[in-house]
GUDOMAR-759032 format. One line per field, with one value per residue (C-alpha): x, z, y; residue number from 0. Coordinates in nm, 3 decimals, padded with zeros to 5 digits, always signed. Example, Ala and Ser with C-alpha at 12.3 -4.5 7.8 and 13.67 -1.06 7.14 Angstrom:
2
east	(+01.230 / +01.367)
up	(+00.780 / +00.714)
north	(-00.450 / -00.106)
pos	(0 / 1)
***
This chain:
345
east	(+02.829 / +02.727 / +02.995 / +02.869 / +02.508 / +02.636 / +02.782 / +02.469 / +02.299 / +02.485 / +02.488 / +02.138 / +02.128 / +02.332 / +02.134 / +01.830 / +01.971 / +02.078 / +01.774 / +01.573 / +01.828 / +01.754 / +01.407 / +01.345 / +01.630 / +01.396 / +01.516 / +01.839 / +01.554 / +01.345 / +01.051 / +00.811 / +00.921 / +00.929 / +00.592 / +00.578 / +00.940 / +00.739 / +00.421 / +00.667 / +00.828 / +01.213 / +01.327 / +01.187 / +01.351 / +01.239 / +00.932 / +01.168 / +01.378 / +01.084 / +00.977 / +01.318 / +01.447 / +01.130 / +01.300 / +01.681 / +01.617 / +01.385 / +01.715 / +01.951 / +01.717 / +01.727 / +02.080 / +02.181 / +02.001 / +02.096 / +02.461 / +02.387 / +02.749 / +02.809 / +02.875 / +02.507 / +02.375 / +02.541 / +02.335 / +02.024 / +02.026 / +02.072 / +01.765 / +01.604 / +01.643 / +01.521 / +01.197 / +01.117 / +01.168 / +00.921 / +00.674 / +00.679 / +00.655 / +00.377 / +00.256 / +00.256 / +00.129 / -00.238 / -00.223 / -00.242 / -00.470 / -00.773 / -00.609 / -00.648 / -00.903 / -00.818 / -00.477 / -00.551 / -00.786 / -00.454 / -00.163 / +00.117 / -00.021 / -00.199 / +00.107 / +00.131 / +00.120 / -00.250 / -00.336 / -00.242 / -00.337 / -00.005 / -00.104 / -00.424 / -00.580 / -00.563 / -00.154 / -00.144 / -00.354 / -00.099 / +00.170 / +00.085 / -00.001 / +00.321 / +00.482 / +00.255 / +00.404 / +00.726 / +00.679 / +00.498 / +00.822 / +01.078 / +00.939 / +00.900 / +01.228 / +01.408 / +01.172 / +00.982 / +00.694 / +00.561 / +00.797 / +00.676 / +00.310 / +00.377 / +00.578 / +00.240 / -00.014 / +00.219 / +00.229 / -00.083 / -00.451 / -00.602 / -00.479 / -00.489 / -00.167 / -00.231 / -00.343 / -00.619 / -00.667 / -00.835 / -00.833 / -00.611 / -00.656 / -00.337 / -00.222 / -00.175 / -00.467 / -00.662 / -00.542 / -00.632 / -00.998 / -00.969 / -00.881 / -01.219 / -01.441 / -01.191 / -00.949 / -00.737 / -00.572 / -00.234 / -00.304 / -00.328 / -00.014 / +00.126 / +00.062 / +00.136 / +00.410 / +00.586 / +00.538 / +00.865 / +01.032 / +00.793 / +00.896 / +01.277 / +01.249 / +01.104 / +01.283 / +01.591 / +01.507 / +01.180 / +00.997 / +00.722 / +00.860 / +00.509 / +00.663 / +00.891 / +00.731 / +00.436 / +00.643 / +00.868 / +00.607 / +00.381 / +00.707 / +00.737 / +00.323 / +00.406 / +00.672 / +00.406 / +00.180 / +00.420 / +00.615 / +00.271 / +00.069 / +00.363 / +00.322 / -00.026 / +00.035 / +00.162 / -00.183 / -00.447 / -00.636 / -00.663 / -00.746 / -01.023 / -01.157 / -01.116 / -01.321 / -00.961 / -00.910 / -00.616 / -00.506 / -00.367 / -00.718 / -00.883 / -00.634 / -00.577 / -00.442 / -00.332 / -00.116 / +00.214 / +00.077 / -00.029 / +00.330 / +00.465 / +00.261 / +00.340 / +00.746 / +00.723 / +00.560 / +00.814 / +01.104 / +00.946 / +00.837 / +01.192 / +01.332 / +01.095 / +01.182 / +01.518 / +01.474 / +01.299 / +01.566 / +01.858 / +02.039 / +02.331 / +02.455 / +02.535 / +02.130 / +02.040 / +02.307 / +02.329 / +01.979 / +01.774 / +01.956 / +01.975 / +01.640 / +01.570 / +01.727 / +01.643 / +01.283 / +01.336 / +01.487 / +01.220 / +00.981 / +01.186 / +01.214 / +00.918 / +00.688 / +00.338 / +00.167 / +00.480 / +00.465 / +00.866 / +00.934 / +00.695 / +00.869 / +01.166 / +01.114 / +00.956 / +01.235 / +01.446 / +01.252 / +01.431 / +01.789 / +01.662 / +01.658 / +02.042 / +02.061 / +01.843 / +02.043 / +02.369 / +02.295 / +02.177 / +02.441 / +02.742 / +02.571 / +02.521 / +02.922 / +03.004 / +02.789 / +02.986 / +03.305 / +03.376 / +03.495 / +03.776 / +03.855 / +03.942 / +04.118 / +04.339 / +04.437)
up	(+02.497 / +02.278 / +02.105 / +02.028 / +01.988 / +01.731 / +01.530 / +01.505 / +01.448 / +01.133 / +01.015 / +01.033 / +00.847 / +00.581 / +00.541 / +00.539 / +00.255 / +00.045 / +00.066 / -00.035 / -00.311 / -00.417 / -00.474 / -00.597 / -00.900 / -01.110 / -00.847 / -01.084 / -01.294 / -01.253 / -01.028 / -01.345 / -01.548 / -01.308 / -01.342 / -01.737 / -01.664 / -01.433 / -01.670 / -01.924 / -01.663 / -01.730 / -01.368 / -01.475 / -01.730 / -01.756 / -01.985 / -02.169 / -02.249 / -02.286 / -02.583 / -02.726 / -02.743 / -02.961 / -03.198 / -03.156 / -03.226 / -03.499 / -03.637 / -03.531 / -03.683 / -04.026 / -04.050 / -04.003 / -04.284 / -04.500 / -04.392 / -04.281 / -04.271 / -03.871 / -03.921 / -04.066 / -03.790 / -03.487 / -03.608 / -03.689 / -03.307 / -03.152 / -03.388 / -03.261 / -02.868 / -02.978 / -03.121 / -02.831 / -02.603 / -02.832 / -02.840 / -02.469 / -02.303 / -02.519 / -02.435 / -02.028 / -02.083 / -02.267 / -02.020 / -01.697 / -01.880 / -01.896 / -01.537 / -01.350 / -01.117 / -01.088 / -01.027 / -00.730 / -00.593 / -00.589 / -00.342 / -00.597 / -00.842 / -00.657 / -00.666 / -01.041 / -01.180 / -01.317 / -01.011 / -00.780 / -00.952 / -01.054 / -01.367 / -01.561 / -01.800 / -02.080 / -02.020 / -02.008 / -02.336 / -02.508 / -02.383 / -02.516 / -02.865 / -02.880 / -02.845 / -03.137 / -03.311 / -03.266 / -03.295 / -03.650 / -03.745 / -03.638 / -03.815 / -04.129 / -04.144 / -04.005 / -04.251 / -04.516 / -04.720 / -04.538 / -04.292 / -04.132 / -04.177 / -03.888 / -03.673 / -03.708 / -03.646 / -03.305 / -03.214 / -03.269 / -03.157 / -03.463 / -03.807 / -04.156 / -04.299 / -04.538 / -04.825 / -04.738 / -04.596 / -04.288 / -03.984 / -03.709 / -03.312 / -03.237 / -03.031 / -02.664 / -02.644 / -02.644 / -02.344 / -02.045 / -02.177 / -02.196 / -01.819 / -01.765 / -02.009 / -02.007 / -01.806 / -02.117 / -02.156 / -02.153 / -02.417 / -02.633 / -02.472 / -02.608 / -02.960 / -02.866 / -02.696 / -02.974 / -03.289 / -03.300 / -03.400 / -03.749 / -03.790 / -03.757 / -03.957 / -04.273 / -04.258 / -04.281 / -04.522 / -04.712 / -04.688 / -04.512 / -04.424 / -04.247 / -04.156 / -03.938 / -03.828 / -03.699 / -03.507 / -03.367 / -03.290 / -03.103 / -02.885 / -02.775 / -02.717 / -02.475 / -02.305 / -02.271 / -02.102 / -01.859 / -01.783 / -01.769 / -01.545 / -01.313 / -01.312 / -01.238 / -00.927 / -00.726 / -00.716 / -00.719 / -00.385 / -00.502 / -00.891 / -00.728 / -00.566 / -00.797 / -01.100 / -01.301 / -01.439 / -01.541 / -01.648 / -01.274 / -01.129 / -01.387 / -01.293 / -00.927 / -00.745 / -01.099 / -01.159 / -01.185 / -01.414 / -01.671 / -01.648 / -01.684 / -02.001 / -02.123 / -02.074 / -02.237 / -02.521 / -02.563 / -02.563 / -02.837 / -03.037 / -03.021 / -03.102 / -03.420 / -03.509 / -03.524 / -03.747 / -03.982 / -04.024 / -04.039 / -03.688 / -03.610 / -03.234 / -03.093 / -03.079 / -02.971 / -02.692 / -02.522 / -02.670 / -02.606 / -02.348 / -02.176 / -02.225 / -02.035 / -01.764 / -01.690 / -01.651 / -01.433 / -01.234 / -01.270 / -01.141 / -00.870 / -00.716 / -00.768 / -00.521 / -00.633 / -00.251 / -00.238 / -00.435 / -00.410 / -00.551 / -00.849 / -00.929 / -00.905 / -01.111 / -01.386 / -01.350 / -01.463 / -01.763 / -01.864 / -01.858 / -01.995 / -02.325 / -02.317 / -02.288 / -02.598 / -02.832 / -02.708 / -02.934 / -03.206 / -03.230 / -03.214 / -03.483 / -03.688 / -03.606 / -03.719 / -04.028 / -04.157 / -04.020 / -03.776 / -03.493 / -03.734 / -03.841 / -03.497 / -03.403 / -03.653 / -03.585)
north	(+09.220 / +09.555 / +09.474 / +09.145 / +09.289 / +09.549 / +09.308 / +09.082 / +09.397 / +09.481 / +09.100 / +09.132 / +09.433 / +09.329 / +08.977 / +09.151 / +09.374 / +09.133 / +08.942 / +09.278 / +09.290 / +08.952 / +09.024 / +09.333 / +09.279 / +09.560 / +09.831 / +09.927 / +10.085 / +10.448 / +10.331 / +10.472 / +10.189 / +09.885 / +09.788 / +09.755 / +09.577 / +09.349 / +09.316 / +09.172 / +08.924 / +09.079 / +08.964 / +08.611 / +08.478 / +08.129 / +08.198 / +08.357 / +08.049 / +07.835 / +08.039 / +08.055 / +07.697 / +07.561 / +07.846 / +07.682 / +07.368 / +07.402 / +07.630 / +07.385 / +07.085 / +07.335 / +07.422 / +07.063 / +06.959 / +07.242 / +07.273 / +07.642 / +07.879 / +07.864 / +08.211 / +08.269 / +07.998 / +08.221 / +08.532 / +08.382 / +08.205 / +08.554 / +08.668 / +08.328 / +08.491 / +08.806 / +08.713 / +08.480 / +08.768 / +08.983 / +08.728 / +08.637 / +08.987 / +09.084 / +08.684 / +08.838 / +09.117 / +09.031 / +08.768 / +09.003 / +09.223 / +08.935 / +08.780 / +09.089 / +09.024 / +08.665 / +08.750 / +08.986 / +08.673 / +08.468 / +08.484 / +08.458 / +08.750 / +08.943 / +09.171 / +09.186 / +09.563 / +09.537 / +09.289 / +09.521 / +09.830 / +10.018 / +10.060 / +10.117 / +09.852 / +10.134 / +10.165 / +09.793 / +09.769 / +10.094 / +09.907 / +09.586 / +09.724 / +09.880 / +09.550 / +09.408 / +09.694 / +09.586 / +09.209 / +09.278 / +09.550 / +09.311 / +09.019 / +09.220 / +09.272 / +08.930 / +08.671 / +08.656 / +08.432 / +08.158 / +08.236 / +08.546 / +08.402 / +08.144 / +08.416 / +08.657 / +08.397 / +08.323 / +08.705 / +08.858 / +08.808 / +08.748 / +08.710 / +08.624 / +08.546 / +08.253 / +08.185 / +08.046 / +08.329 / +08.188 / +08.334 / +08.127 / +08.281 / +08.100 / +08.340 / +08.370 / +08.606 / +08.297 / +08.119 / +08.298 / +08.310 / +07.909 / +07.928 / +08.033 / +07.767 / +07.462 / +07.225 / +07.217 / +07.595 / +07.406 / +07.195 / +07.510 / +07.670 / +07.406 / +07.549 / +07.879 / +07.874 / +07.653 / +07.812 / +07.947 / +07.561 / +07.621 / +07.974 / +07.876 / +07.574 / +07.775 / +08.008 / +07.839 / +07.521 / +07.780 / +07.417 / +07.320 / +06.982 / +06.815 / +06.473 / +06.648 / +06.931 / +06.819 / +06.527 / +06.803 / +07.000 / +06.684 / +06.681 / +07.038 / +07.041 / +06.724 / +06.930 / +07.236 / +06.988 / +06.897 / +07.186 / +07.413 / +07.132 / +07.160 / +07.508 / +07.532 / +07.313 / +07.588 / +07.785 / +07.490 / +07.631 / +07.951 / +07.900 / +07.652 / +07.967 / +08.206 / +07.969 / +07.938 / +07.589 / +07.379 / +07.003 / +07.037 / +07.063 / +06.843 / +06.525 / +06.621 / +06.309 / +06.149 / +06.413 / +06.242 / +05.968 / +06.252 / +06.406 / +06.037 / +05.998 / +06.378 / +06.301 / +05.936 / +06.095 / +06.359 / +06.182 / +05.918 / +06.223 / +06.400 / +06.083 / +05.998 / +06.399 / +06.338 / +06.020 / +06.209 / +06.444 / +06.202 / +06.341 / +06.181 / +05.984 / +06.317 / +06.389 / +06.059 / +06.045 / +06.364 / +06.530 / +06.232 / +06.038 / +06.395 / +06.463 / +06.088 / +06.130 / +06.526 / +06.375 / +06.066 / +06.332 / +06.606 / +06.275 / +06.196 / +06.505 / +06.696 / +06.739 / +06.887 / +06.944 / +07.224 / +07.562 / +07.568 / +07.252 / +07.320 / +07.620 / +07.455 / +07.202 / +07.430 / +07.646 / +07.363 / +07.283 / +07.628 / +07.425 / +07.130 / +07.331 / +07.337 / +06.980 / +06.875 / +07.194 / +07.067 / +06.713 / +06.882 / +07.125 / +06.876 / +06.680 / +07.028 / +07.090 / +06.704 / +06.730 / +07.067 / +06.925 / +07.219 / +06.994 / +06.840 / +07.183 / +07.309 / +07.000 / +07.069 / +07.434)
pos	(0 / 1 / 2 / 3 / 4 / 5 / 6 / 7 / 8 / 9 / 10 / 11 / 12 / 13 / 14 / 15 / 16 / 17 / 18 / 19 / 20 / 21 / 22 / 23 / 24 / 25 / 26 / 27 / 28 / 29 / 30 / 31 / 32 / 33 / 34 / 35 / 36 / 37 / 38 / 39 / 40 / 41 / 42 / 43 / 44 / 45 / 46 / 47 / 48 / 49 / 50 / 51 / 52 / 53 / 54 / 55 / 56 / 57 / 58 / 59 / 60 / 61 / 62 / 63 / 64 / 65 / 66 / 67 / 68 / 69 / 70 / 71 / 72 / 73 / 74 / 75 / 76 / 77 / 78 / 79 / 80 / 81 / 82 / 83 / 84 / 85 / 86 / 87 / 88 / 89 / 90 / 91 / 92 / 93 / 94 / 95 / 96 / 97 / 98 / 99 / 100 / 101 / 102 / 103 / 104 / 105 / 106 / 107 / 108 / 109 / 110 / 111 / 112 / 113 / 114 / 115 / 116 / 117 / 118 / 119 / 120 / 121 / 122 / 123 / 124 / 125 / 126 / 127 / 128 / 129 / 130 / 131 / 132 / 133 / 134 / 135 / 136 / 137 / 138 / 139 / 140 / 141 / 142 / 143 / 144 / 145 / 146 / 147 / 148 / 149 / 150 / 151 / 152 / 153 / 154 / 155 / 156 / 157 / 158 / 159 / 160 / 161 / 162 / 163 / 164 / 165 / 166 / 167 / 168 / 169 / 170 / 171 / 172 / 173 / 174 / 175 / 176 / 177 / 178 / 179 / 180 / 181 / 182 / 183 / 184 / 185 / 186 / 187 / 188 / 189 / 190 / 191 / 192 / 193 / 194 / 195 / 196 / 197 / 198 / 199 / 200 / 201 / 202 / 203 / 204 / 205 / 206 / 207 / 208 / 209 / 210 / 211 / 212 / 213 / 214 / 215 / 216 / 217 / 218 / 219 / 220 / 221 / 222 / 223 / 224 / 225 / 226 / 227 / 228 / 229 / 230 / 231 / 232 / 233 / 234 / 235 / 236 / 237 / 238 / 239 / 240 / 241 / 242 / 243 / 244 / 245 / 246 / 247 / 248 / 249 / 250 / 251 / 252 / 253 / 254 / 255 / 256 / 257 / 258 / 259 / 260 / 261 / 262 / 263 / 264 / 265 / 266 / 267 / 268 / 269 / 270 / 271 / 272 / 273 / 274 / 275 / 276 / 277 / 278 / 279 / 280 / 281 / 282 / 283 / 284 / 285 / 286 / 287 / 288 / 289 / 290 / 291 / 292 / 293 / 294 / 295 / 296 / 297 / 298 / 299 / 300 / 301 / 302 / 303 / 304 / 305 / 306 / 307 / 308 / 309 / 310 / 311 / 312 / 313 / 314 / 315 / 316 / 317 / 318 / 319 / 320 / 321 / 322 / 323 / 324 / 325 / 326 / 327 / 328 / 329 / 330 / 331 / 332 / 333 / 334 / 335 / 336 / 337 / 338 / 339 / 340 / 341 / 342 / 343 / 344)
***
């Protein structure tokens, strides 16, 4: 029986650890830097590849109309991941700096680093300008013209790129002060977080194609709106009593309907994008088709009354990014004729 005991003992043990393990993944670093690592969401990476795939498929959009080099197409993707990462950790980290005390007034971020007091609003604020430093360095040297104007409107607060030298606050320093004065803040996420598809795009093609941008760009801001309402689902008692507002609060039991409308709209968008642009069957099979029925099944499994299943189901907007690149990037392959060429070797 100790015997037994013992063993149950160290099963328990070794569960427990694992499960500490699992959430604490930041714990491989010095404890002085985990909570900047944390400000910038590193153990989260789904915000991550919500930036980034607005960026590949505007790319993967470009090349296939251009007949980009693969070779020149591979290393302009990576770039593509890099600058999303950029944009979103310094994205997190303005947006705990205004949150703070609504954060620590809400049960799922009330352990974030300024939430919770780690660190000071004036390390948050050096830290963050650092990354703006690094953002504006890396886009300087990456693109160029009209180009880096739409990457620097998406990065930093405030700006005045273009030549009509207007100023345009597109920037994700504006949304958690909407939080506080609208039920829309996800309807200009929506911008925000897309901006990347135009920067791509130009950068590639150095047009300013508006047919297909703005219809590409319509379908990503309809993704936003779903994905983000989803999001905000998980904290809807709380943000009620902290004063934060949201297209989840705003709709309340009509919900679904909105997400219904929101994933309707994005698939005829995507679809009328890739008209514009000539894209082949591959697109409207696997991107579109994909895209389909990821979304019936997003619907049908999704339950918004349950934190987990929101997060889940957000968390799986992050995938559905592989689906819709996987169509456009076997049409780019078919259109330069790689998938013959490798056949044949």
């Amino acid at each position: 029986m100790s015997s037994h005991l013992n063993e149950k003992l160290a099963f328990d043990f070794t569960q427990a650890e694992f499960l500490d393990i699992k959430r604490k993944p930041l714990d491989i670093f010095p404890s002085v830097l985990r909570p900047y690592l944390e400000l910038i969401r590193l153990e989260k990476p789904t915000g991550t590849k919500l930036m980034f795939w607005p960026f590949a498929w505007g790319l993967t959009m470009a090349a296939y109309s251009v007949k980009m080099h693969w070779t020149t197409y591979t290393f302009r993707l990576m770039q593509c991941l890099l600058s999303a990462f950029i944009i979103r950790s310094s994205a997190c980290t303005i947006n705990d700096i205004f949150d703070r005390k609504m954060d620590a007034g809400v049960e799922r971020t009330k352990n974030r680093p300024l939430a919770s007091g780690r660190i000071s609003v004036f390390a948050a604020t050096s830290y963050a300008l650092m990354q703006y430093a690094i953002g504006t360095t890396w886009f300087y040297l990456t693109v160029e013209d009209l180009a880096l104007s739409v990457a620097l409107v998406q990065l930093l607060p405030i700006l005045d790129p273009l030549p009509c030298k207007r100023t345009i606050p597109i920037s994700f320093a504006i949304y958690p002060l909407l939080k506080r004065v609208t039920y829309w803040p996800q309807a200009w996420l929506g911008f925000a977080m897309n901006f990347g598809l135009m920067t791509a795009w130009v950068s590639t093609t150095n047009t300013f194609d508006t047919p297909i941008l703005v219809t590409a760009m319509a379908a990503c801001w309809c993704w936003t709106m779903l994905y983000d309402t989803i999001y905000a689902c998980q904290d809807i008692e709380d943000d009620v009593k902290m004063g934060i507002r949201s297209t989840a609060i705003l709709f309340g039991s009509y919900i679904r309907p909105l997400l219904i409308a929101c994933g309707c709209s994005f698939i005829v968008l995507l679809c009328g994008a890739g008209i514009l642009n000539g894209q082949g069957p591959a697109f409207y099979t696997l991107s579109v088709g994909g895209l389909l029925l990821h979304l019936i099944r997003q619907w049908w499994t999704v339950d918004l009354e349950i934190p987990k299943s929101c997060w889940a189901n957000f968390n799986s907007n992050g995938q559905l990014g592989w689906i819709i690149w996987l169509g456009l990037v076997i049409d780019y392959a078919i259109n330069l004729r790689l998938i013959q060429m490798i056949l044949q070797l």
